[in-house]
C-alpha positions, -999 to 999 in steps of 0.1 A, spaced: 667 -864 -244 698 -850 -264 698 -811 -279 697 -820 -313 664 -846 -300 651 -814 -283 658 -790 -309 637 -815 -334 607 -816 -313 603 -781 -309 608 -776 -348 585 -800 -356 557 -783 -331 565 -753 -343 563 -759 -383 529 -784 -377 518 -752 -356 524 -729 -379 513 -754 -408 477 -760 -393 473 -729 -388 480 -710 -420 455 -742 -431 424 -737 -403 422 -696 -409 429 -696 -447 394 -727 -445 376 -708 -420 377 -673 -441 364 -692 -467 333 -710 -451 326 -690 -424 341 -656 -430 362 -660 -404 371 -638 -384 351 -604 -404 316 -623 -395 323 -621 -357 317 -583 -361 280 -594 -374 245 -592 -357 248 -629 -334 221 -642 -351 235 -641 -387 265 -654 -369 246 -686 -357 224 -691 -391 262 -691 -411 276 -714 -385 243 -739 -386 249 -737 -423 285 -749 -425 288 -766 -392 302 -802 -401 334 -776 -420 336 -750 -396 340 -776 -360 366 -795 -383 387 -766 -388 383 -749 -353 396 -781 -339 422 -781 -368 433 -744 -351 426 -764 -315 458 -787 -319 477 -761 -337 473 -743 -302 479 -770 -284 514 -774 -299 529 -747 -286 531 -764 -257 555 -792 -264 570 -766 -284 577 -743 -256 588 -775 -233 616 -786 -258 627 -751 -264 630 -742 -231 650 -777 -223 671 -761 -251 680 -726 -239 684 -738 -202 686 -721 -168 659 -690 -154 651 -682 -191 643 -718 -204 621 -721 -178 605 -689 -184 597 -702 -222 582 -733 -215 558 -721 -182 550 -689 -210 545 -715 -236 522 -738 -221 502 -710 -207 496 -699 -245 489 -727 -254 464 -733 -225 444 -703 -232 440 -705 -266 431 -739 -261 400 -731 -238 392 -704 -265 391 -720 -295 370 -751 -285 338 -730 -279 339 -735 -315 337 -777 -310 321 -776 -278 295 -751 -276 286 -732 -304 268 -764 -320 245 -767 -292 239 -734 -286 233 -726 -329 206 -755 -325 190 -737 -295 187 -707 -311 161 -724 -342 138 -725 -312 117 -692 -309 113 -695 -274 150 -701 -266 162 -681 -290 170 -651 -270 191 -671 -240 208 -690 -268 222 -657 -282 226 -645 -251 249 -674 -239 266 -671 -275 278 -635 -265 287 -646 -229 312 -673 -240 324 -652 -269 336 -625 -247 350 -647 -217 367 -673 -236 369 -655 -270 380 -621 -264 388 -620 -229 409 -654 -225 419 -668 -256 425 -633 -275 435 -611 -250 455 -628 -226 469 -652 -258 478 -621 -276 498 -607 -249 517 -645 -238 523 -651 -272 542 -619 -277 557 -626 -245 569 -663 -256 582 -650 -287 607 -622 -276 619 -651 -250 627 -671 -277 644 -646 -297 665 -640 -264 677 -677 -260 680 -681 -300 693 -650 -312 734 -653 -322 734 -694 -320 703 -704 -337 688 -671 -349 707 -644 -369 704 -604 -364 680 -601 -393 656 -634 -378 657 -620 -340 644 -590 -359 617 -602 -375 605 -624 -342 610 -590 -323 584 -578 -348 560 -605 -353 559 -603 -314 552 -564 -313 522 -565 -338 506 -598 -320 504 -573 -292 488 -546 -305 456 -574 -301 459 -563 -268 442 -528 -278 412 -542 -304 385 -532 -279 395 -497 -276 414 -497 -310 398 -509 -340 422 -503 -362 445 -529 -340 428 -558 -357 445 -553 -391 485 -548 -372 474 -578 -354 461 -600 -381 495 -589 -397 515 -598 -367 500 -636 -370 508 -639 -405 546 -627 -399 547 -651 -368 539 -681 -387 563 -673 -413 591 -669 -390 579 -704 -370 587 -720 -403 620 -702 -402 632 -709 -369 621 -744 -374 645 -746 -408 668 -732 -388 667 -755 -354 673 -779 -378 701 -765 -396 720 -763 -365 716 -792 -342 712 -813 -372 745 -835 -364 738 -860 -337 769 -840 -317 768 -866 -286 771 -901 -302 799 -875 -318 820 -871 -288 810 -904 -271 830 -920 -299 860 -896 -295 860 -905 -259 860 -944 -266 889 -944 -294 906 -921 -267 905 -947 -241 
């Protein structure tokens, strides 16, 4: 694949990642009060879910794939930067993308089965109980936790291979920051007030994803080799 094929794939996973996203959590906060109804009592959590179900699966599996495309994303741009460090962006990208993948799809997966358990009296109790065992593992533990800190990471790699080609001062600036509030996630369990810098940090990051794709774009936009494969032929 050429750079300027690379440099489209990633922008294109980037801005449909960044896209879906902005789309899934702006849905979700409507229907299911999403993510303010996660600090609620597990069983109001289950009767809201139950209520909105067919919505709230859709859109989790909307956030699902825009996960998942951070992958590719990470692949093509570390095809673009090359060497030790584009290496390091694509393994850092795929495990993002991993581990909010396995997060996320307790939402498709799980929860519906469990939510019906729970209008049983006599399994009730275990199907809460298994609601807060999976939230914590693959919902705190996994896809927050660990996702907050390897996204961080795969953004300030990024900015390193970008910044000065592809990304000016003032946009390696704002990816440096985006990344720094994403992890203050990191801290939510002992810090509550890390929720809010981190919530901010997600809404800076998917601006800038839409910027660095306009600006991927912008740059490898000329078809350079079939360039200088004709140069070579009138040459010869």
């Amino acid at each position: 694949m050429t750079t300027t094929t690379q440099a489209r794939v990633a922008a294109a996973s980037l801005a449909l990642a960044s896209l879906l996203a902005i789309a899934g959590f702006t849905v979700l906060g409507i229907v299911f009060e999403y993510p303010q109804i996660l600090e609620e009592p597990t069983s109001d959590v289950l009767a809201l879910f139950r209520k909105n179900q067919t919505s709230v699966t859709t859109w989790f599996l909307v956030l699902v794939v825009s996960a998942a495309l951070m992958a590719p994303a990470g692949v093509a741009l570390g095809r673009l930067a090359g060497g030790r460090l584009g290496r390091w962006i694509a393994i850092v990208g795929i495990g993002a993308a991993t581990v909010q993948v396995i997060g996320l799809q307790r939402w498709v997966t799980l929860m519906p089965g469990i939510a019906g358990d729970a209008l049983d009296p006599a399994a009730r109790d275990d199907a809460e109980a298994r609601f807060e065992l999976w939230h914590t593992l693959l919902g705190k533990v996994l896809g927050e936790t660990i996702g907050y800190a390897l996204t961080a990471i795969f953004t300030v790699l990024v900015v390193q291979a970008l910044r000065g080609t592809v990304l000016p001062g003032w946009a390696a600036a704002a990816g440096y920051t985006a990344a720094a509030l994403i992890a203050t996630g990191v801290a939510v369990p002992v810090v509550s007030a890390a929720s809010l810098t981190n919530f901010a940090g997600y809404v800076v990051w998917c601006a800038w994803l839409l910027l660095v794709s306009w600006l991927l774009v912008r740059t490898y936009g000329v078809q350079r080799p079939s360039v200088r494969h004709h140069d070579q032929r009138v040459s010869a």
